[in-house]
CHARMM-style PDB file with segment names, atoms N, HN, CA, C and O in Angstrom:
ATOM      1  N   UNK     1      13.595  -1.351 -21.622  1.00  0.00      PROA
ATOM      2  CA  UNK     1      14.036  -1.520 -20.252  1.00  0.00      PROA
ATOM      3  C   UNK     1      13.376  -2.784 -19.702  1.00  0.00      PROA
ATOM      4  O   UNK     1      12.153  -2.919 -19.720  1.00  0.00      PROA
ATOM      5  N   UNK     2      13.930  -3.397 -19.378  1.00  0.00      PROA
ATOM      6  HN  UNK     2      14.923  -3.287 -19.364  1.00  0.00      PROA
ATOM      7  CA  UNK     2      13.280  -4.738 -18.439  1.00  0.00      PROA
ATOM      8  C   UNK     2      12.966  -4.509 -17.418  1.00  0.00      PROA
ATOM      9  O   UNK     2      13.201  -3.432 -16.869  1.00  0.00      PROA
ATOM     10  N   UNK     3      12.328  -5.500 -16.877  1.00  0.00      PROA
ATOM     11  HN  UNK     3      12.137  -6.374 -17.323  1.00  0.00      PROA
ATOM     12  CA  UNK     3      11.766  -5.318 -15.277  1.00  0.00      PROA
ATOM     13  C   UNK     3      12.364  -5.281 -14.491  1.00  0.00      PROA
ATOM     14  O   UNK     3      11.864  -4.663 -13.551  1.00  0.00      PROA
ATOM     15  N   UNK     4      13.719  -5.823 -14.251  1.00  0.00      PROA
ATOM     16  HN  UNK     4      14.125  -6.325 -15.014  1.00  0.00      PROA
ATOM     17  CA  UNK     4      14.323  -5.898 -13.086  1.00  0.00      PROA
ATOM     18  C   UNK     4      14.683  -4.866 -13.338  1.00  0.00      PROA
ATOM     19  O   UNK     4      14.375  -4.129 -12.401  1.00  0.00      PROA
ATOM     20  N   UNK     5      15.414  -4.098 -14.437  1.00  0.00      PROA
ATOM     21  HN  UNK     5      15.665  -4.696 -15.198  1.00  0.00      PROA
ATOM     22  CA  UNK     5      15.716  -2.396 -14.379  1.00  0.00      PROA
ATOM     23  C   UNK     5      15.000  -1.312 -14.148  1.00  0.00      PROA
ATOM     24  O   UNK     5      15.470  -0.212 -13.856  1.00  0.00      PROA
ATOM     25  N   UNK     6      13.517  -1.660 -14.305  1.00  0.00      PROA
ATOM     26  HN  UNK     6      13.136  -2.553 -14.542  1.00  0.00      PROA
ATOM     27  CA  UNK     6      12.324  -0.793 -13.787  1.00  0.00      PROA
ATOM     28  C   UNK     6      12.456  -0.856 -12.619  1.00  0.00      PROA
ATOM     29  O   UNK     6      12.709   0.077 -11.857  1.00  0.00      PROA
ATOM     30  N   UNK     7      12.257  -2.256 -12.296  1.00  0.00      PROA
ATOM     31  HN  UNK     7      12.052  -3.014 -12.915  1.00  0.00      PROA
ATOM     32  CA  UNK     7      12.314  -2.398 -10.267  1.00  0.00      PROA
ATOM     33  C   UNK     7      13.105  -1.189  -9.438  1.00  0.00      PROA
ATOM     34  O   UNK     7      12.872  -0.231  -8.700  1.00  0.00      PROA
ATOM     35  N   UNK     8      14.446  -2.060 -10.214  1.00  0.00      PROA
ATOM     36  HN  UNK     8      14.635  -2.838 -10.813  1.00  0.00      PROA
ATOM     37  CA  UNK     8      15.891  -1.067  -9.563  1.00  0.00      PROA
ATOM     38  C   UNK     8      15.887   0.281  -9.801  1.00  0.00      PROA
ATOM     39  O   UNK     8      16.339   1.025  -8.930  1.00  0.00      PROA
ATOM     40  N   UNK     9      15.439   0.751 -10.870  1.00  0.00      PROA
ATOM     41  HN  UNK     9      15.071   0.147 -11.577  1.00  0.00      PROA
ATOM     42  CA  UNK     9      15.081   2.386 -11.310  1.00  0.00      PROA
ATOM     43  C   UNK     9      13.868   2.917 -10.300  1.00  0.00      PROA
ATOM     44  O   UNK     9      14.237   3.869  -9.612  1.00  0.00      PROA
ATOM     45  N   UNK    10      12.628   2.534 -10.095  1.00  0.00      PROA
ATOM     46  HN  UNK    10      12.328   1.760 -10.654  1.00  0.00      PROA
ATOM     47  CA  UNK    10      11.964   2.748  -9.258  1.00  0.00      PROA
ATOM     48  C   UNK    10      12.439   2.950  -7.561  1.00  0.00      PROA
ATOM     49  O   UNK    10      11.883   3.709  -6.766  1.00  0.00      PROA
ATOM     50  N   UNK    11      13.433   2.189  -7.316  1.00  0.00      PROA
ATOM     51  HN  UNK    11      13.884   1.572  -7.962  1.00  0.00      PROA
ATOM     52  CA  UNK    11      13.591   1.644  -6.134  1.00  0.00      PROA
ATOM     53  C   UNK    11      14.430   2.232  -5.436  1.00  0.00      PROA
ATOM     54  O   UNK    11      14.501   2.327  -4.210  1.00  0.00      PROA
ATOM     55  N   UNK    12      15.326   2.789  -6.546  1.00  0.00      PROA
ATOM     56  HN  UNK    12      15.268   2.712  -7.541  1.00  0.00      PROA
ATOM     57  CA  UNK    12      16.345   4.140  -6.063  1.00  0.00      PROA
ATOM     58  C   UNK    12      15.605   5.249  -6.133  1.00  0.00      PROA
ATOM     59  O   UNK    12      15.814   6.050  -5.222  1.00  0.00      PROA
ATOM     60  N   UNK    13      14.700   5.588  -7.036  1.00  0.00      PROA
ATOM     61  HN  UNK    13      14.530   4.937  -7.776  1.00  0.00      PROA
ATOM     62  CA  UNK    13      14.245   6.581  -6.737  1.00  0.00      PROA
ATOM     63  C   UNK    13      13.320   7.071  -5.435  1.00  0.00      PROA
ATOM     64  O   UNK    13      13.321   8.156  -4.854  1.00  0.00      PROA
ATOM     65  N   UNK    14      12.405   5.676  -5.155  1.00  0.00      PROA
ATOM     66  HN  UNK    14      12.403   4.795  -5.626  1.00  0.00      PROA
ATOM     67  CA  UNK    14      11.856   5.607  -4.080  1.00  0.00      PROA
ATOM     68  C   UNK    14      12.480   6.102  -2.936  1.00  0.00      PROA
ATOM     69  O   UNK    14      12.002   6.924  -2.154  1.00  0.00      PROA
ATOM     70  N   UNK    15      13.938   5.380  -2.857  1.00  0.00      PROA
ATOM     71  HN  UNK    15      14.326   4.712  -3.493  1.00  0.00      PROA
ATOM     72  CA  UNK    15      14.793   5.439  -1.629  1.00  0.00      PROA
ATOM     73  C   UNK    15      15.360   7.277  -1.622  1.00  0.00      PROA
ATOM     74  O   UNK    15      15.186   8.119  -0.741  1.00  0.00      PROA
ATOM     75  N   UNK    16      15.964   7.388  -2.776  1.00  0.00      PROA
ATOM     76  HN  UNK    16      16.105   6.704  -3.492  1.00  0.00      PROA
ATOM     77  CA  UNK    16      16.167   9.141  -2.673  1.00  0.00      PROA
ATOM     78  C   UNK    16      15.377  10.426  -2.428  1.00  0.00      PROA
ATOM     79  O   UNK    16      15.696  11.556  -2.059  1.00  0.00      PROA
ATOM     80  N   UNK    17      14.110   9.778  -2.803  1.00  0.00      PROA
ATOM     81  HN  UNK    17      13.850   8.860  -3.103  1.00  0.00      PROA
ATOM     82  CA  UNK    17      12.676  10.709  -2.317  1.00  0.00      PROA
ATOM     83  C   UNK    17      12.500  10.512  -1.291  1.00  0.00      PROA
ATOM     84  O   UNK    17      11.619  11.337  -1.047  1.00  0.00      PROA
ATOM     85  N   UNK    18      12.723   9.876  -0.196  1.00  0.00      PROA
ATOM     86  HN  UNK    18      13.439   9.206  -0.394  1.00  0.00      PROA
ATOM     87  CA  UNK    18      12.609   9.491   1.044  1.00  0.00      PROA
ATOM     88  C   UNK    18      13.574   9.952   1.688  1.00  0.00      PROA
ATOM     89  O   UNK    18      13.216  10.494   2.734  1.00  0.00      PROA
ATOM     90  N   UNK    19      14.764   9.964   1.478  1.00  0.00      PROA
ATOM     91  HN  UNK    19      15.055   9.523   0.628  1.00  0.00      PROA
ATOM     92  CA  UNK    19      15.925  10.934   2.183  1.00  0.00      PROA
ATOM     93  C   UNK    19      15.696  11.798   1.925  1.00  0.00      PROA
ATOM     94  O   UNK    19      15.796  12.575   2.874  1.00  0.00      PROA
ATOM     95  N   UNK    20      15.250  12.436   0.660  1.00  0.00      PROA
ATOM     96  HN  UNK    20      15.169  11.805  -0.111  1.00  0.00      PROA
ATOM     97  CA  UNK    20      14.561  13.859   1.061  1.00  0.00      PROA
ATOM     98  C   UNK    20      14.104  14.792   1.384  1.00  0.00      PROA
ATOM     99  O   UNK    20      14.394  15.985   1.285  1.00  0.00      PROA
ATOM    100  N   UNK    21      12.639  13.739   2.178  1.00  0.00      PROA
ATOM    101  HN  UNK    21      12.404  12.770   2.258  1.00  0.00      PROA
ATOM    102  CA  UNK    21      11.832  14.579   2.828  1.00  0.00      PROA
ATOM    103  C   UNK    21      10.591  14.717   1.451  1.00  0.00      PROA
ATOM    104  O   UNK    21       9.802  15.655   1.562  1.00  0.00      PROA
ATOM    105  N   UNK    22      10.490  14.076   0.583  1.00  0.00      PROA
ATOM    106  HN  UNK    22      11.131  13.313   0.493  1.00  0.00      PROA
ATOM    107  CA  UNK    22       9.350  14.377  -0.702  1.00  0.00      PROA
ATOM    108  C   UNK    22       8.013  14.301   0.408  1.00  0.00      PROA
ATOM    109  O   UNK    22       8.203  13.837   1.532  1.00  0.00      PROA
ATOM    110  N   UNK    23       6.752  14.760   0.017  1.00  0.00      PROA
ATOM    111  HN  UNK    23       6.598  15.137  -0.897  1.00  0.00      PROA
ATOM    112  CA  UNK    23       5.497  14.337   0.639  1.00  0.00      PROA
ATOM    113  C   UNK    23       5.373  13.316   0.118  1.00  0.00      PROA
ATOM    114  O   UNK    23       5.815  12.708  -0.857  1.00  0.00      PROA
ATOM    115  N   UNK    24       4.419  13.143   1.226  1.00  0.00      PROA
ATOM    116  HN  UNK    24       4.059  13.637   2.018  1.00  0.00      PROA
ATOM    117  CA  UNK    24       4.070  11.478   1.326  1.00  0.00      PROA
ATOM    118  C   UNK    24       3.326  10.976   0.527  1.00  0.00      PROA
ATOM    119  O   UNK    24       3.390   9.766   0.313  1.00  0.00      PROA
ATOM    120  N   UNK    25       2.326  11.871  -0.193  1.00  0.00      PROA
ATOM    121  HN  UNK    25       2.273  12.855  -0.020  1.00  0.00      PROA
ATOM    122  CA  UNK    25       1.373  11.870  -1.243  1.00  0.00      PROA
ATOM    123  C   UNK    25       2.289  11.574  -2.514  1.00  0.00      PROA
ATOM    124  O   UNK    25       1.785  10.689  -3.204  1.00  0.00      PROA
ATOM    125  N   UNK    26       3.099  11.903  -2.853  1.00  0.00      PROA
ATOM    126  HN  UNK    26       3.508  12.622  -2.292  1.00  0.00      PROA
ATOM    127  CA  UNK    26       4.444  11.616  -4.033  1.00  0.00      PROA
ATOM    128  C   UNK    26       5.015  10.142  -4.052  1.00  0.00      PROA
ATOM    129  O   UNK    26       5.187   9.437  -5.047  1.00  0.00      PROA
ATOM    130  N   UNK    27       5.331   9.759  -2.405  1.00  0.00      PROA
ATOM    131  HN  UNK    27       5.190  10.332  -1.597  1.00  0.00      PROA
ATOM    132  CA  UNK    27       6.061   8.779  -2.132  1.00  0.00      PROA
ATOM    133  C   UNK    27       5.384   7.970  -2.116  1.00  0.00      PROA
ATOM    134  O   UNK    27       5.901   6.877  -2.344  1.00  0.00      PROA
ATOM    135  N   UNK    28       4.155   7.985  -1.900  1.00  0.00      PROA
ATOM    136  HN  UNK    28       3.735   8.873  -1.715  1.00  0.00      PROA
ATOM    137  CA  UNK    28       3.071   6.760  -1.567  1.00  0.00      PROA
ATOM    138  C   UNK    28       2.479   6.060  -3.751  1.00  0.00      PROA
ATOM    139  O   UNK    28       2.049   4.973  -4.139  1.00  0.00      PROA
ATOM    140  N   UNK    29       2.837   7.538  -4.617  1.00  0.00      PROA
ATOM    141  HN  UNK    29       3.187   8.420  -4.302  1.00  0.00      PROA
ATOM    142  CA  UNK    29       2.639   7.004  -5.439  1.00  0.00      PROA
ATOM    143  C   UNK    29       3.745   6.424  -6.708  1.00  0.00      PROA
ATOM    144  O   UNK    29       3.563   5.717  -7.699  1.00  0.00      PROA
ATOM    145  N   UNK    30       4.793   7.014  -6.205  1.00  0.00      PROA
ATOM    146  HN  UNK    30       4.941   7.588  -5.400  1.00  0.00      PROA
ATOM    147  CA  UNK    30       6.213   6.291  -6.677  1.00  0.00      PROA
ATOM    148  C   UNK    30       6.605   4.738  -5.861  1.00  0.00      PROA
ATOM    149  O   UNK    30       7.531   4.062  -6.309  1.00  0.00      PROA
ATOM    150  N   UNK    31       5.765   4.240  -4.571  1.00  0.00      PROA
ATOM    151  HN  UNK    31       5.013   4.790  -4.207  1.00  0.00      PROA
ATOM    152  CA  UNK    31       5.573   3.025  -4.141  1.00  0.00      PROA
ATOM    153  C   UNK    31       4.714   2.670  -4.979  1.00  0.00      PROA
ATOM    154  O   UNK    31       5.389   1.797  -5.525  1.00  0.00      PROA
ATOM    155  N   UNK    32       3.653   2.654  -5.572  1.00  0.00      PROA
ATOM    156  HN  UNK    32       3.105   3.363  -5.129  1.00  0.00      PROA
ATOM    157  CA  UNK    32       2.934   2.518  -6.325  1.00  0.00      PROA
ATOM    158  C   UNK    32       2.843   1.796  -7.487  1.00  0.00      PROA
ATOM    159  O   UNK    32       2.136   0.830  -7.775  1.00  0.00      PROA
ATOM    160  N   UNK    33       3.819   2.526  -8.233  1.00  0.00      PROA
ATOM    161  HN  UNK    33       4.393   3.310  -7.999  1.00  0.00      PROA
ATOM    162  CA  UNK    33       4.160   2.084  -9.464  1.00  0.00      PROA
ATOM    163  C   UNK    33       5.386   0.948  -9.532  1.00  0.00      PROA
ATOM    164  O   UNK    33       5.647   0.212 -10.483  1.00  0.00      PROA
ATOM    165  N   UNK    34       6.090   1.030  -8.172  1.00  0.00      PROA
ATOM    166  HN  UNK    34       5.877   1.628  -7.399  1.00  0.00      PROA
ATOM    167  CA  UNK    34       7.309  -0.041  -7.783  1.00  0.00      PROA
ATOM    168  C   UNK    34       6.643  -1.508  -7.803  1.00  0.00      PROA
ATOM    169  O   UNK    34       7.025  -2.475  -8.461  1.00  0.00      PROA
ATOM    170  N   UNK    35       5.610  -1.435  -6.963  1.00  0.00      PROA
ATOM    171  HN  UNK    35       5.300  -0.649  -6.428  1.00  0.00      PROA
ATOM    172  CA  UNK    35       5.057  -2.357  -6.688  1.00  0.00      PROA
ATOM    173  C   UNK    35       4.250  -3.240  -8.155  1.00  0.00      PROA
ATOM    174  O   UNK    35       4.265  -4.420  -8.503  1.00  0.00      PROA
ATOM    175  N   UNK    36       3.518  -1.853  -8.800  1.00  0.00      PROA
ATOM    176  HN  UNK    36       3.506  -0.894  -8.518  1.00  0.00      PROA
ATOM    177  CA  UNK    36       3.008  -2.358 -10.128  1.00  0.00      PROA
ATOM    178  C   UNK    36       4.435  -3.502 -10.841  1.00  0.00      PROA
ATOM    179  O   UNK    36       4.206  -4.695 -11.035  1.00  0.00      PROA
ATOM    180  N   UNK    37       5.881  -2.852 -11.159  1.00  0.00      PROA
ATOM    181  HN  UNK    37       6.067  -1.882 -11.001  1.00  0.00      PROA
ATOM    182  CA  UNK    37       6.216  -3.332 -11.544  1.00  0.00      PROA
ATOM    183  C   UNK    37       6.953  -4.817 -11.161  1.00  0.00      PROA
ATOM    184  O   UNK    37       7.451  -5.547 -12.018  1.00  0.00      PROA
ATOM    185  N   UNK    38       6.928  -5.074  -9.930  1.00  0.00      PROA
ATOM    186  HN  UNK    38       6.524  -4.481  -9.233  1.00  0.00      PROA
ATOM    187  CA  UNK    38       7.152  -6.030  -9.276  1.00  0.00      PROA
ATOM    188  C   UNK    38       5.927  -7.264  -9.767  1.00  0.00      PROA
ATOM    189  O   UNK    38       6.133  -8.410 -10.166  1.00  0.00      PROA
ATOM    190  N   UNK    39       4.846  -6.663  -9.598  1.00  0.00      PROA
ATOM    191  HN  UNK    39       4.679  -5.732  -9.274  1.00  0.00      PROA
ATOM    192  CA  UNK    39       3.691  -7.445  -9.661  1.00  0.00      PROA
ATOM    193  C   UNK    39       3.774  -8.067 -11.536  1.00  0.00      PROA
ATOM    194  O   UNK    39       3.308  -9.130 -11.948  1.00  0.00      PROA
ATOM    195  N   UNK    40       4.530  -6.973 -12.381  1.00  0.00      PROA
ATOM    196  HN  UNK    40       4.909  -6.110 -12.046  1.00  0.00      PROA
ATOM    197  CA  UNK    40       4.196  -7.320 -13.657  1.00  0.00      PROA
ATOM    198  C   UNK    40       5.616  -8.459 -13.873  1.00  0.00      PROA
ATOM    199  O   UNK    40       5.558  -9.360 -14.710  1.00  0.00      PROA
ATOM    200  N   UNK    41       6.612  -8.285 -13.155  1.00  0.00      PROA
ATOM    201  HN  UNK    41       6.660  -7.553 -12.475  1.00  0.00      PROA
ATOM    202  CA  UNK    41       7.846  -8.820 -12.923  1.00  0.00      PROA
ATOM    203  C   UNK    41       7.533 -10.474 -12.500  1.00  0.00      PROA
ATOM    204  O   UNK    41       7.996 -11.454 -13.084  1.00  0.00      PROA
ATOM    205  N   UNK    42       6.708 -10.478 -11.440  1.00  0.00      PROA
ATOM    206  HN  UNK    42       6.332  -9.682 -10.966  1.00  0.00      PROA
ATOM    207  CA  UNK    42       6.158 -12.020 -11.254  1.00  0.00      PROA
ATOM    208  C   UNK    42       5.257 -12.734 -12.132  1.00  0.00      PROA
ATOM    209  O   UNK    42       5.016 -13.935 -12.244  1.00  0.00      PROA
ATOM    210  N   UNK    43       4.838 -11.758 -12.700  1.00  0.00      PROA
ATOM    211  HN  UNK    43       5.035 -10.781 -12.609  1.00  0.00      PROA
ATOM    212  CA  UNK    43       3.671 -12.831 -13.814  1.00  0.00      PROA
ATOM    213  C   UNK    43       4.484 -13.165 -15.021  1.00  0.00      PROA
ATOM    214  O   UNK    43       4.383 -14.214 -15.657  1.00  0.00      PROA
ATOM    215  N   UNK    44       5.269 -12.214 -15.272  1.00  0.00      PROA
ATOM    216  HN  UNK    44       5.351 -11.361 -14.755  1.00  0.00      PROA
ATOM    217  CA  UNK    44       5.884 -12.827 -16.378  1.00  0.00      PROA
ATOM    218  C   UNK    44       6.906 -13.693 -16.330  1.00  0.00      PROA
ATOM    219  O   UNK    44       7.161 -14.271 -17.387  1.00  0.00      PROA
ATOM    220  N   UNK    45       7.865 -14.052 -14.950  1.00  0.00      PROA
ATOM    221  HN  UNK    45       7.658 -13.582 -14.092  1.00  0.00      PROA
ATOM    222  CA  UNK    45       8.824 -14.941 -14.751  1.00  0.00      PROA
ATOM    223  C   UNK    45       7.500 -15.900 -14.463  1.00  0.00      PROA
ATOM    224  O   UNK    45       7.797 -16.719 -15.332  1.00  0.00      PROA
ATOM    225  N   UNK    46       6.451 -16.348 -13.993  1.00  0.00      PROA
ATOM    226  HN  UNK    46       6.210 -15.682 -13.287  1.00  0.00      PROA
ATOM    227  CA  UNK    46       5.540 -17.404 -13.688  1.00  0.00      PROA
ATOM    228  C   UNK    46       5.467 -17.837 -14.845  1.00  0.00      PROA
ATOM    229  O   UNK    46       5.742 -19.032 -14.959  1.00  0.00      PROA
ATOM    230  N   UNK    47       5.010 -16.935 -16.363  1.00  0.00      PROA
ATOM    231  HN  UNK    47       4.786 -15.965 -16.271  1.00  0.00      PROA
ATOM    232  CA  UNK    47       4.029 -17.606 -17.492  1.00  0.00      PROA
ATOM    233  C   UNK    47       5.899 -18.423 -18.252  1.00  0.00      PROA
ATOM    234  O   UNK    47       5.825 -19.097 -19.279  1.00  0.00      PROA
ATOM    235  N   UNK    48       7.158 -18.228 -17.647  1.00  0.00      PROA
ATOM    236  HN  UNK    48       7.218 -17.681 -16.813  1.00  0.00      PROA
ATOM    237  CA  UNK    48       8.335 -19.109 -18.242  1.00  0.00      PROA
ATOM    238  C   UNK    48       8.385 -20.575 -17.892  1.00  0.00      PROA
ATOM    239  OT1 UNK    48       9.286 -21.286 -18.337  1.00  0.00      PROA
TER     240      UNK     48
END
């Protein structure tokens, strides 16, 4: 899976746990890992 499909996989999920109603303790760590992959998403388009 690539990053931008992690992103987008994360990002819907983020968004559907949130229409939900998930706790915030869940949501705060599925932001979490969005963000991880964003962060791993920029270093590796930088080191091209």
């Amino acid at each position: 899976m690539t990053c931008k499909n992690r992103i987008e996989t994360a990002r819907n999920i983020l968004n559907n746990a949130a229409s939900i109603n998930i706790s915030k303790e869940l949501l705060l760590k599925i932001s979490q890992k969005l963000d991880e992959y964003i962060v791993e998403y920029y270093r590796y388009e930088e080191s091209i």
